[in-house]
Every structure is written in C-alpha cells, then in structure tokens.
C-alpha positions as a printed Julia matrix, in Angstrom:
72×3 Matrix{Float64}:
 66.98  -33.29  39.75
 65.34  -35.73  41.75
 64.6   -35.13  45.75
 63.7   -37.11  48.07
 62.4   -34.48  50.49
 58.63  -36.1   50.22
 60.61  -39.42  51.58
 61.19  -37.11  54.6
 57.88  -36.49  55.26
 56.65  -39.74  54.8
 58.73  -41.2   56.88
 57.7   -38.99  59.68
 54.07  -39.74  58.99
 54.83  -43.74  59.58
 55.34  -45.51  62.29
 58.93  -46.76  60.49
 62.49  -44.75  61.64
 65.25  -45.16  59.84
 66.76  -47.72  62.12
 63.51  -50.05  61.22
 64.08  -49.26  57.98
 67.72  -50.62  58.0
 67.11  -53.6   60.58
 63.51  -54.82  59.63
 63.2   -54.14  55.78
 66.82  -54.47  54.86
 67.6   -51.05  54.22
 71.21  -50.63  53.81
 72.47  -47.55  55.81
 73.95  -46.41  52.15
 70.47  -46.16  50.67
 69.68  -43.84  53.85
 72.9   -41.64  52.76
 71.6   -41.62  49.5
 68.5   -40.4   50.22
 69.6   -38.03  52.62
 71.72  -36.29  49.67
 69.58  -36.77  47.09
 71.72  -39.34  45.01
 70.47  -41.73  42.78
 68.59  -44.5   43.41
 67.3   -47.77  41.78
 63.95  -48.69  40.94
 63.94  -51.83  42.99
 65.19  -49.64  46.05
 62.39  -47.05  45.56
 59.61  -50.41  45.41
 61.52  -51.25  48.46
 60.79  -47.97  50.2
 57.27  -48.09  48.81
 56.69  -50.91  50.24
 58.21  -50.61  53.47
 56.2   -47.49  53.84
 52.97  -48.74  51.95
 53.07  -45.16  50.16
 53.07  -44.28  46.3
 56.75  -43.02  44.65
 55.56  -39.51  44.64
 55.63  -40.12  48.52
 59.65  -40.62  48.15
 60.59  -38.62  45.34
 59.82  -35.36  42.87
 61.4   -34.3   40.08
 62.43  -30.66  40.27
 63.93  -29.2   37.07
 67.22  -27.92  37.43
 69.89  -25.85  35.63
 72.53  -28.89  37.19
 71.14  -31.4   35.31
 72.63  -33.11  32.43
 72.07  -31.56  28.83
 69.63  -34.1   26.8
C-alpha cells in the first residue's frame, strides 16, 4: 500500500498550504482528496508535488506492505 503520510509532513515543513497548492501550482482539489485517502496517484502528479515542494518522492509517499494489497 502506498501512503502519503510523509506528503503530510512535508507539507507542513513548507511554506506551501494546500490552497497554494491548488491555486499557484495547479493542484486539482481531487489530487488533494487523493492524497488525503491514500488513492492512487500518477507519476506526473507525484513530479508535480515534488516540484511544487522541491522535496524527493520519499517526501510524498512510502510503500508499506499490506495484507490488502493485490496478490502478484
């Protein structure tokens, strides 16, 4: 499962809110739903993020294994 919990903290650590996010980078207020629930995202979203934020992926997302997630 992927979380974006570290996007969280990040977030809190910049000078960027949410509404920046969505009115100065072009975040749609989906993609902040999304992350909020941990749904998926696209790559191009998460560069989008990074960007915004000037931060590394790990500082949006981690991987946590789960029982939930789909059989390989």
């Amino acid at each position: 499962m992927i979380s974006y919990a570290p996007f969280w903290e990040t977030l809190k650590k910049s000078k960027e809110t949410t509404y920046t996010l969505i009115h100065h980078y072009r975040i749609s207020s989906s993609t902040i739903d999304k992350l909020r629930k941990d749904k998926p995202l696209n790559t191009t979203t998460v560069n989008d993020l990074c960007r915004a934020l000037d931060c590394n992926t790990q500082d949006i997302m981690i991987y946590i294994p789960s029982e939930e997630d789909q059989f390989l």
